[in-house]
KEMI-598762 format. One record per residue (C-alpha): x, y, z; residue in three letters. Coordinates in Angstrom, 3 decimals, padded with zeros to 6 digits. Layout:
<rs>
px:py:pz:res
X:Y:Z:Ala
...
</rs>
This chain:
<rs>
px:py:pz:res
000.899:033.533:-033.695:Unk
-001.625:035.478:-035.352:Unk
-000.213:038.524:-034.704:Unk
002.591:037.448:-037.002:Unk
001.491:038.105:-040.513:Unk
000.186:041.761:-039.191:Unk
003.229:042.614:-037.674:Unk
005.631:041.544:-040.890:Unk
002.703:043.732:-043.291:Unk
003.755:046.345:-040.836:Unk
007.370:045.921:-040.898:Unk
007.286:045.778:-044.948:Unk
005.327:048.744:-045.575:Unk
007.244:051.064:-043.476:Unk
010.272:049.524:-045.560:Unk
008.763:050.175:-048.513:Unk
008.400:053.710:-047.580:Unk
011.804:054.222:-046.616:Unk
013.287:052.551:-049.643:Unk
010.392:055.706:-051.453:Unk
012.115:058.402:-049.461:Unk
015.952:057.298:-050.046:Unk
015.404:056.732:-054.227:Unk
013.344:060.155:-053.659:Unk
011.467:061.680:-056.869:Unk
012.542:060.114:-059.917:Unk
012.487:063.093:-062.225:Unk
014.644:064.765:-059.833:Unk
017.246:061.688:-060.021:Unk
016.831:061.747:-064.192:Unk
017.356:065.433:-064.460:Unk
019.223:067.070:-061.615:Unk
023.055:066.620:-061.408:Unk
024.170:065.835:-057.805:Unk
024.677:067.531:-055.553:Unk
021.583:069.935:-056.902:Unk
019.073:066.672:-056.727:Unk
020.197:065.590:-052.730:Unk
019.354:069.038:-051.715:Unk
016.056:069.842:-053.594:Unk
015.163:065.829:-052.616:Unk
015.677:067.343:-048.722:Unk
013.903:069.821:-049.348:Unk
011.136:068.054:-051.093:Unk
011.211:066.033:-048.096:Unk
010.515:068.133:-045.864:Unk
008.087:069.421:-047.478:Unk
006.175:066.370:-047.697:Unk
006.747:065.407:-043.902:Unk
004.676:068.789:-043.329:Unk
001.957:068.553:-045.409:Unk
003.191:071.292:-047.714:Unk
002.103:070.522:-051.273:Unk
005.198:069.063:-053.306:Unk
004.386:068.924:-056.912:Unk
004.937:072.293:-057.595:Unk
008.288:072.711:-056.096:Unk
009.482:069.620:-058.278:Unk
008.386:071.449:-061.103:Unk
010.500:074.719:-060.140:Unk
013.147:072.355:-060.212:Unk
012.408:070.894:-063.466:Unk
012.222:074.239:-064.869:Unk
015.630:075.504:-063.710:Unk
017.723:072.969:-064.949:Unk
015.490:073.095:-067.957:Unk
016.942:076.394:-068.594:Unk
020.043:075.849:-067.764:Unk
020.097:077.824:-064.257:Unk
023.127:077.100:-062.296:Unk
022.422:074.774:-059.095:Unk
022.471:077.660:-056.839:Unk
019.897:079.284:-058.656:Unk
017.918:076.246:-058.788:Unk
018.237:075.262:-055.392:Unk
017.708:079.059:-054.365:Unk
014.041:078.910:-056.209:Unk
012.912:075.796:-054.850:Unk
013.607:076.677:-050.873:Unk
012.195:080.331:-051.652:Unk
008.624:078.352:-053.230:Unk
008.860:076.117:-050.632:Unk
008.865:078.466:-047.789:Unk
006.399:080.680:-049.500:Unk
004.070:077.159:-049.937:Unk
004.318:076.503:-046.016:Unk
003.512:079.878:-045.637:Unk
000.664:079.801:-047.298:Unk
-000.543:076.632:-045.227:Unk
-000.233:078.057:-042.137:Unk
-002.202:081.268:-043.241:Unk
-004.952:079.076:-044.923:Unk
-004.990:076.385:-042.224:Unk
-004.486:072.489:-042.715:Unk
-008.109:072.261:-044.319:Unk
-006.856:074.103:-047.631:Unk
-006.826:072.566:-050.733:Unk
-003.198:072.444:-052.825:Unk
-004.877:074.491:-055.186:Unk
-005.638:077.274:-052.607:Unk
-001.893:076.646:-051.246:Unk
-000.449:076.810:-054.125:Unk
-002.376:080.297:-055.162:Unk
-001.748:081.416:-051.871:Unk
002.028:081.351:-052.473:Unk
001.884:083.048:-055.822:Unk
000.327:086.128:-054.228:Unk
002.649:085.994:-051.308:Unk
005.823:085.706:-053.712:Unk
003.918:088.738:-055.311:Unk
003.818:090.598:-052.596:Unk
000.624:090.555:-051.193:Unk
000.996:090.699:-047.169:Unk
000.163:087.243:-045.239:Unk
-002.062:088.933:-043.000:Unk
-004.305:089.890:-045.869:Unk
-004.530:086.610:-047.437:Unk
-005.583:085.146:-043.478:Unk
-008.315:088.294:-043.099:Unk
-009.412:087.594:-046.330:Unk
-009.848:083.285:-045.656:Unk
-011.665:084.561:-042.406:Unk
-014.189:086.323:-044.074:Unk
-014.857:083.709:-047.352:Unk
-014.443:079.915:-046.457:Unk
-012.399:077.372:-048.264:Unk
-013.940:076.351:-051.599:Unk
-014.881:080.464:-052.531:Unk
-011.367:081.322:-052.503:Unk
-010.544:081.458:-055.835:Unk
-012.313:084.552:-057.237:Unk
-010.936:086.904:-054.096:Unk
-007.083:085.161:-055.334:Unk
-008.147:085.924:-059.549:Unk
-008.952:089.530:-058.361:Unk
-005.962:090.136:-056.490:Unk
-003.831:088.583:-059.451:Unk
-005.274:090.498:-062.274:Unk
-004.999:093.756:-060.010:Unk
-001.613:093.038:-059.045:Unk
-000.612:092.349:-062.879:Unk
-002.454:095.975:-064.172:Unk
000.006:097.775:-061.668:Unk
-001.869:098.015:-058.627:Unk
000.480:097.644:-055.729:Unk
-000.176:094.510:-053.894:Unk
-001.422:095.961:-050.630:Unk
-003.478:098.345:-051.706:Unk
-005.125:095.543:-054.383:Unk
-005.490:093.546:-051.246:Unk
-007.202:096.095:-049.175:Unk
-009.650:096.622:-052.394:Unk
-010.586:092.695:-052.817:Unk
-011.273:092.559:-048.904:Unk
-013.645:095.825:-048.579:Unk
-015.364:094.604:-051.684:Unk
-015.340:090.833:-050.086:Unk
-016.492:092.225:-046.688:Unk
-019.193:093.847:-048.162:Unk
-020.754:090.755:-049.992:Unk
-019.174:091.199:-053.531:Unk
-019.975:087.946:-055.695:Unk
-017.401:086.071:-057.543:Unk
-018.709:087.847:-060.939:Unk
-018.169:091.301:-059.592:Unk
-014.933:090.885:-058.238:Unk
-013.528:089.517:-061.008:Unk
-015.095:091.686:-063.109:Unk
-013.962:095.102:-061.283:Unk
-010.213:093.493:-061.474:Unk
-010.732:092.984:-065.363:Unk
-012.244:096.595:-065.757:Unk
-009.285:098.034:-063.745:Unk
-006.562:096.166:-065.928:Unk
-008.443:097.171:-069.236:Unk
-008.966:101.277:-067.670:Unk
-004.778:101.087:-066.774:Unk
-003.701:099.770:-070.228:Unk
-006.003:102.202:-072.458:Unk
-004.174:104.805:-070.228:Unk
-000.714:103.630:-070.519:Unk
000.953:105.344:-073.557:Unk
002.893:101.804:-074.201:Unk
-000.176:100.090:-073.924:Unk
000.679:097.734:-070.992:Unk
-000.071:098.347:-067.731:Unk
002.661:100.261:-065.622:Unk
004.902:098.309:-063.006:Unk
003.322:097.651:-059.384:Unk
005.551:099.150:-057.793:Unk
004.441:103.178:-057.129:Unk
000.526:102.413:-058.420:Unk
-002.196:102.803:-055.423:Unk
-005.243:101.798:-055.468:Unk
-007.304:103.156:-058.670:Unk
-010.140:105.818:-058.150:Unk
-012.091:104.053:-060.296:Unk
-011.831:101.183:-057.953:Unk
-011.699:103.140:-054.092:Unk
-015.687:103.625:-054.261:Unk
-016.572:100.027:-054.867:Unk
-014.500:099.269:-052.038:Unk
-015.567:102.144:-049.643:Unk
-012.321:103.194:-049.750:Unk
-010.754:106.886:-050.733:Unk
-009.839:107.344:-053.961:Unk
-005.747:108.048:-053.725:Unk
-005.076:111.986:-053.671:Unk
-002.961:112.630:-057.180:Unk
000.360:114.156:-056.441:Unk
000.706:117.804:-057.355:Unk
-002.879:118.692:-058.364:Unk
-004.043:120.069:-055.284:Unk
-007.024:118.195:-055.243:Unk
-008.252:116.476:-051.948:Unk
-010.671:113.873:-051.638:Unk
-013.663:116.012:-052.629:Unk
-011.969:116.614:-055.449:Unk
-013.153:115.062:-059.336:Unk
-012.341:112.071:-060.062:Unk
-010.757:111.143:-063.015:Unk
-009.990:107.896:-064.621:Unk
-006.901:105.806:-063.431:Unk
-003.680:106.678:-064.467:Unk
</rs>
């Protein structure tokens, strides 16, 4: 008889979760015209039933319709972030933090190779994680392809870098790249290697400028 009251606790809690799941998020259900909210709901869902942070794929949800994307664009966005997310997780393990998740994906969706990201959480623990991701971002963002800022952030990481430095090679990188741009932004990612100013901090080559028939012994200038 005593077993009673525990078992009916049971039997109302895991009611009151299902009636959670079916009503779902309820900024979804204000927001999102059907059938866009069922199928960002599932994959919310699933999300959730893997551990896979969910806050920021409501909020690529939110945005969308904010902006008036059309429900296959929304839904599009939120099952690209949301295998990007779970990407992350399995690449971080399941002792990352959301925050590290959630940066995690960002690079990913940037470009920056999974294997990289796991290299780089092999050689700096969770908690020191969030310099190594800055760097990569603000190298990434001054027009340094993503690999090749990857391969940069790791040699320096590898080679005991602290927080301070990396971020501040990263800034100095993004500052050199701008003064050299004649627009005065830094150039798109997607032909820039790895900058010479940056190679020797990393004990890496500096990258061999096309057409000036210079090899690696030859000077170095500043970034371009």
């Amino acid at each position: 008889m005593r077993r009673a009251p525990v078992v009916l606790a049971l039997l109302a809690t895991l009611l009151a979760g299902r009636v959670a799941a079916q009503s779902g998020d309820p900024r979804l259900a204000a927001r999102l015209p059907e059938p866009t909210r069922a199928e960002v709901q599932a994959i919310v869902d699933a999300a959730a039933r893997n551990g896979v942070p969910t806050e920021p794929i409501v909020s690529k949800a939110l945005e969308g319709t904010a902006k008036g994307a059309p429900s296959a664009i929304v839904v599009g966005a939120v099952r690209a972030l949301a295998g990007q997310l779970r990407l992350a997780q399995d690449v971080l393990g399941i002792e990352a933090s959301e925050p590290e998740i959630v940066a995690a994906a960002a690079l990913i969706r940037r470009g920056v190779p999974a294997p990289a990201l796991r290299t780089l959480h092999a050689v700096r623990p969770h908690g020191q994680l969030t310099a190594p991701f800055v760097a990569l971002g603000d190298l990434i963002t001054a027009g340094v392809q993503p690999d090749s800022a990857a391969a940069v952030v790791l040699a320096m990481t590898r080679a005991g870098a602290s927080d301070a430095e990396l971020i501040g090679m990263a800034r100095e990188v993004g500052g050199a790249r701008v003064a050299s741009s004649p627009t005065g932004a830094p150039p798109p990612s997607g032909g820039a290697r790895a900058p010479a100013a940056v190679a020797p901090q990393a004990g890496l080559a500096p990258p061999q400028a096309s057409g000036t028939g210079q090899g690696q012994g030859g000077q170095r200038g500043a970034p371009r």
